[in-house]
C-alpha positions in Angstrom: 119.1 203.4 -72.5 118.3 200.6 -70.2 114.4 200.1 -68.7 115.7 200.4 -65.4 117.3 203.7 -66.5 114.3 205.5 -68.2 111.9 204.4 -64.9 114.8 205.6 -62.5 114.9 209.0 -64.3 111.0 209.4 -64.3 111.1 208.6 -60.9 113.9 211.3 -60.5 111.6 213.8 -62.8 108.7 213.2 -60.7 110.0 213.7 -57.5 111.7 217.2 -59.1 107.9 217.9 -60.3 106.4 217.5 -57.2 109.4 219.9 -55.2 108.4 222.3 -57.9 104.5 222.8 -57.3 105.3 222.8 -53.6 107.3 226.4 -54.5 104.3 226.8 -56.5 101.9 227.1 -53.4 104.5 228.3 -51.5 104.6 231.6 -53.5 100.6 231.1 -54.2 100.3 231.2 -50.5 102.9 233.9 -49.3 100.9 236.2 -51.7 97.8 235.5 -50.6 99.3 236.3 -47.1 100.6 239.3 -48.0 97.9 240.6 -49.6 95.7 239.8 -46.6 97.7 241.2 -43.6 99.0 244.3 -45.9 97.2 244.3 -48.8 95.3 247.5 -48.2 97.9 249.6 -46.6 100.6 249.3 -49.2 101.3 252.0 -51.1 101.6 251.9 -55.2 105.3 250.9 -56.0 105.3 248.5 -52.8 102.1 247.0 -54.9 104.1 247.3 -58.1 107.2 245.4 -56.6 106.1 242.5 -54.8 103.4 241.7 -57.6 106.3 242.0 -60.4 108.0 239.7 -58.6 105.1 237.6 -57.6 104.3 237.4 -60.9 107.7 236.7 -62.2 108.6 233.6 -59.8 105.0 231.8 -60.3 105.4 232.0 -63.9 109.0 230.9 -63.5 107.7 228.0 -61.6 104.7 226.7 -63.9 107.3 227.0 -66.8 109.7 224.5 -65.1 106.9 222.4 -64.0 105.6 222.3 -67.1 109.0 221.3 -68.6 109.9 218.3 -66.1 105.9 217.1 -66.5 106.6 216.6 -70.1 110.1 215.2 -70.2 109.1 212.8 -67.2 106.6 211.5 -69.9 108.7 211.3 -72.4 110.2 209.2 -70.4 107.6 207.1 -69.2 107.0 206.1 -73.0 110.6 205.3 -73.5 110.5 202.7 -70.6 107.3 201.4 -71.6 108.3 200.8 -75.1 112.0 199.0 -73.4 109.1 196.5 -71.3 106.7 196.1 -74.4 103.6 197.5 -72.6 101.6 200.0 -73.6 101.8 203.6 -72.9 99.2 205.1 -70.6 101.3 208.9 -70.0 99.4 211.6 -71.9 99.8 215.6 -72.5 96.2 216.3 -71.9 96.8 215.7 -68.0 99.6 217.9 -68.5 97.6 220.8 -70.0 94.8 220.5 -67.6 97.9 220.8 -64.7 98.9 223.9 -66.1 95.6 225.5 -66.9 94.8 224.6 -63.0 97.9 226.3 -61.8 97.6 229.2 -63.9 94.4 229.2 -62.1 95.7 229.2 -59.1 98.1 231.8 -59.7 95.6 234.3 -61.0 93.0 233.6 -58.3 95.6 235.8 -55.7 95.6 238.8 -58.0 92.3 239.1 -58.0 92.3 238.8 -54.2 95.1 241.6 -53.8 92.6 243.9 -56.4 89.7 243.5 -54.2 91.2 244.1 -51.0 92.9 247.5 -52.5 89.4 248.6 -54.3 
């Protein structure tokens, strides 16, 4: 694999990574909505439904992010050893991404539990 290759396909990764946490707040926000406007009036296996599947596409979504973050660093260190420069890419940035967006994803849970009790 060429230098040019391994920065075209971080690039690529990147740009996949970012497409994914936009679905991330997408979902984040369309819950958040939902449990605003009808949070209160719906009844227990309306709840059960669109939480289970809340629940089930956020956590599909952080998993993929999570994925592409890592590769794309793989990556990164691949095309940094091809120029002979050092690598600056590191996990720990990725582990603080995913402990903020399981943050993020549990903060609208909690919301949709107050507004019902």
């Amino acid at each position: 694999m060429t230098e040019v290759e391994a920065v075209t396909l971080t690039q690529i990764l990147i740009a996949n990574a970012s497409s994914g946490y936009a679905v991330f707040l997408t979902l984040v926000s369309g819950y958040l909505l939902v449990a605003h406007l009808a949070g209160s009036t719906l009844t227990r296996p309306q709840l059960t439904i669109i939480t289970t599947l809340y629940a089930m596409a956020v956590g599909y979504t952080i998993f993929v992010w999570f994925g592409i973050t890592l590769t794309s660093i793989h990556y990164q260190g691949i095309a940094a050893e091809l120029r002979g420069t050092l690598n600056f890419s590191d996990e720990r940035g990725v582990i603080f991404g995913l402990a903020l967006m399981v943050a993020i994803a549990l903060a609208p849970l909690k919301y949709m539990w107050d507004v019902r009790h």
